[in-house]
KOLKE-215702 format. One record per atom (N, C-alpha, C, O, CB): residue in one letter; x, y, z. Coordinates in pm, whole numbers, padded with zeros to 5 digits, always signed. Each point is the difference from the previous one (the first is absolute). Last residue first. Glycine has a CB too. Example, Ala and Ser with C-alpha at 12.3 -4.5 7.8 and 13.67 -1.06 7.14 Angstrom:
2
S+01285-00225+00708S+00082+00119+00006S-00077+00109+00073S+00051+00111+00017S+00067-00174-00232A-00089-00509+00208A-00089+00119+00000A+00090+00120+00000A+00104-00002+00066A-00293-00115+00059
% end
This chain:
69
X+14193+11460+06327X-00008+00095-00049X-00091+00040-00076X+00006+00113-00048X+00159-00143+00088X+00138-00332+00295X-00064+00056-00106X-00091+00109+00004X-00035+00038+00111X+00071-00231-00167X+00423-00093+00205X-00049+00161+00041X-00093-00025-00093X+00050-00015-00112X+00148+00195+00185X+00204-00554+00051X-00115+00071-00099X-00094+00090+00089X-00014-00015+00122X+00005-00197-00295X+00480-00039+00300X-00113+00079+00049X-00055+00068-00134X+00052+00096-00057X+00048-00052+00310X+00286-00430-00097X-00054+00057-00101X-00110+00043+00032X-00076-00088+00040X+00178-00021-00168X+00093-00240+00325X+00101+00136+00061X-00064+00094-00087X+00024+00109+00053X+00234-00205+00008X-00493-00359-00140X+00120-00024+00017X+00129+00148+00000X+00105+00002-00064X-00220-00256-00046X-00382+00384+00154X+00039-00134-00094X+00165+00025+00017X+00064+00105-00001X-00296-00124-00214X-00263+00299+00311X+00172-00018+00036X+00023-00161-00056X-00078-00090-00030X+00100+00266+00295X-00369+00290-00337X+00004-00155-00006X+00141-00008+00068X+00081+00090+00019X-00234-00160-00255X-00263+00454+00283X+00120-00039-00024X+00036-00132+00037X-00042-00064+00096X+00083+00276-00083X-00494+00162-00109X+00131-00129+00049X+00099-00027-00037X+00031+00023-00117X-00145-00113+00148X-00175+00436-00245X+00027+00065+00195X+00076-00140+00020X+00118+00010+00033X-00386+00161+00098X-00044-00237-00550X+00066+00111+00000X+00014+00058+00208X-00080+00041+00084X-00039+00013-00417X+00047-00566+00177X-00105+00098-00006X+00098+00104+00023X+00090-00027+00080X-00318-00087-00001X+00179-00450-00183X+00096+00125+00053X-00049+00125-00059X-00044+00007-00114X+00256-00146+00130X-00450-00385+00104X+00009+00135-00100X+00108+00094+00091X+00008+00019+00122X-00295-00020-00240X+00309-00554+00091X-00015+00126+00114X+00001+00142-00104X+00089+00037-00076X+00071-00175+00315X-00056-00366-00360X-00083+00128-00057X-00047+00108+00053X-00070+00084-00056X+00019-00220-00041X+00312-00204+00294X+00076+00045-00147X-00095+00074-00033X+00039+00115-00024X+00096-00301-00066X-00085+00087+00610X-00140-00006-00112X+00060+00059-00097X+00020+00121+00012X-00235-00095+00120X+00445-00025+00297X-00036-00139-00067X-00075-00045-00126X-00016-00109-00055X+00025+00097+00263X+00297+00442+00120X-00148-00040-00103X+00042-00140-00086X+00088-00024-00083X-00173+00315+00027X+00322+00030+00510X+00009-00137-00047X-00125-00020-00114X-00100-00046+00057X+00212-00042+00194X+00020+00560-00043X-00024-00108+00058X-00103-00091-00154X-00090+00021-00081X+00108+00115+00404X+00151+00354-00289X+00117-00095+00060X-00051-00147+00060X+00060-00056+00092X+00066+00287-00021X-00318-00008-00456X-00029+00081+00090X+00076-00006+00140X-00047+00080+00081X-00155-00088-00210X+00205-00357-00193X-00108+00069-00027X+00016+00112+00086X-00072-00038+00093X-00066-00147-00164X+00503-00200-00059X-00106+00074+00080X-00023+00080-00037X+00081+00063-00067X-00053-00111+00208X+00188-00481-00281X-00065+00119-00028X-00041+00133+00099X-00085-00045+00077X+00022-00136-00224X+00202-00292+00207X+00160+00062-00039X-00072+00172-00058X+00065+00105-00001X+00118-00404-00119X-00408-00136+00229X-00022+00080+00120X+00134+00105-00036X+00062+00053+00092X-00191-00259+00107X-00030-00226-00455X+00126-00009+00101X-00006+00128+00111X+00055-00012+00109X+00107-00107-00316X-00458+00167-00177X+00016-00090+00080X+00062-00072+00073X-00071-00080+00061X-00011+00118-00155X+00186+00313-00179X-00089-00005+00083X-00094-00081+00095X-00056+00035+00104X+00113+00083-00244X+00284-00249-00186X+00054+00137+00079X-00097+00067+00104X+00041+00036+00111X+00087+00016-00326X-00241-00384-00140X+00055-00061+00145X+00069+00130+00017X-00045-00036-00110X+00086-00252+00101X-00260+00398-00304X-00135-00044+00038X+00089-00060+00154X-00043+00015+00115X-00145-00088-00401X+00476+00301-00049X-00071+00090+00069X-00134-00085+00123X-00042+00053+00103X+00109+00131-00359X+00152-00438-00087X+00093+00079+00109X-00030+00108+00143X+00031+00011+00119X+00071-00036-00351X-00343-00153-00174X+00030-00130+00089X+00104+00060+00122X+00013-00028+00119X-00032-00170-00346X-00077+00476-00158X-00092+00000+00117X+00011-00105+00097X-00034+00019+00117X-00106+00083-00257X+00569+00099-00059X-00102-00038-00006X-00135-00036+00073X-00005-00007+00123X+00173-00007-00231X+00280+00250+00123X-00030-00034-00114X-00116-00057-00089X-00028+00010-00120X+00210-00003+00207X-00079+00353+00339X-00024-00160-00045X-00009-00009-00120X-00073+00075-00064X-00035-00136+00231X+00187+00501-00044X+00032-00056+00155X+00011-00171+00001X+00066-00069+00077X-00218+00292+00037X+00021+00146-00431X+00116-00071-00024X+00075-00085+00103X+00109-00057+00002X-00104+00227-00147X-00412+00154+00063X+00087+00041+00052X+00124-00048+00027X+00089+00057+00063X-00251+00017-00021X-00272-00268-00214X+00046+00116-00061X+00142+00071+00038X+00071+00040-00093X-00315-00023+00078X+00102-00449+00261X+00002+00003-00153X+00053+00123-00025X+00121+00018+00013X-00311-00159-00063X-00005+00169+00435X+00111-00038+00033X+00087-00023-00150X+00105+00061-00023X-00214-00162+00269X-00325+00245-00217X+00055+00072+00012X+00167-00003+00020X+00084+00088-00022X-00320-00049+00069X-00110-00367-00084X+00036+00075-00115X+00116+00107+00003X+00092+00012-00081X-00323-00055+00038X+00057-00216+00421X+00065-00038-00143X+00058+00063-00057X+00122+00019-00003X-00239-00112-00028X-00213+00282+00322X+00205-00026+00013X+00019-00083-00106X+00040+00052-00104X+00024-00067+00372X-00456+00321-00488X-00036-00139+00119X+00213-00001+00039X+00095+00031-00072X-00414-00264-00093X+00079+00702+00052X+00084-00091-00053X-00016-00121+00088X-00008+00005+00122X+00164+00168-00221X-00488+00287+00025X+00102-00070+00139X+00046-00128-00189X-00047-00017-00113X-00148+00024+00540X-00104+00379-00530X-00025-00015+00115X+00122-00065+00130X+00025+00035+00116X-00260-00045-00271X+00347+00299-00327X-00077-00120-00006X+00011-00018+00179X+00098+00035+00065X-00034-00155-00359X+00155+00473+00075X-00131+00002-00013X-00076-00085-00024X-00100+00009-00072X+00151+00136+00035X+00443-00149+00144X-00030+00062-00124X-00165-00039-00023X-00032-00084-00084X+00307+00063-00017X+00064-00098+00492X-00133-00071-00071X-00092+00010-00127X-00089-00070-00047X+00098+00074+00248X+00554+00034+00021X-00124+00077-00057X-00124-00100-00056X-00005-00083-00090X+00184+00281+00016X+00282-00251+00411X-00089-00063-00109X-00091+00084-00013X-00061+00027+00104X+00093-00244-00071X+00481+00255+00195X-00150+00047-00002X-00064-00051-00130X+00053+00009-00110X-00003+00210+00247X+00349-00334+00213X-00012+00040-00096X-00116-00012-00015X-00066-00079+00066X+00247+00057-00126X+00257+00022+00416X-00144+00003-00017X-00031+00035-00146X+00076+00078-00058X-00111-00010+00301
% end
């Protein structure tokens, strides 16, 4: 498990978030990763790349658990 700090900004769109954390190289990457349904939000399935991520969720992605913060 690993923890993303929001460092005093409201929420992170997944994308992005997936980006920062090295999980994808890219956004094209990140955009079919989630779309293929390979993303979750809270343990269930998010379709929406810009889905705001908000301090308390947690992402999962290919065995990999983000914690944010």
């Amino acid at each position: 498990m690993t923890e993303f700090k929001l460092d005093g900004r409201e929420y992170i769109e997944l994308n992005n978030l997936l980006k920062v954390m090295g999980l994808v190289e890219s956004g094209g990457m990140a955009k079919t990763a989630i779309a293929e349904g390979r993303v979750t939000v809270d343990g269930h399935p998010e379709l929406r790349r810009r889905c705001k991520i908000r301090t308390g969720q947690v992402v999962g992605f290919e065995g990999r658990t983000i914690v944010v913060t």
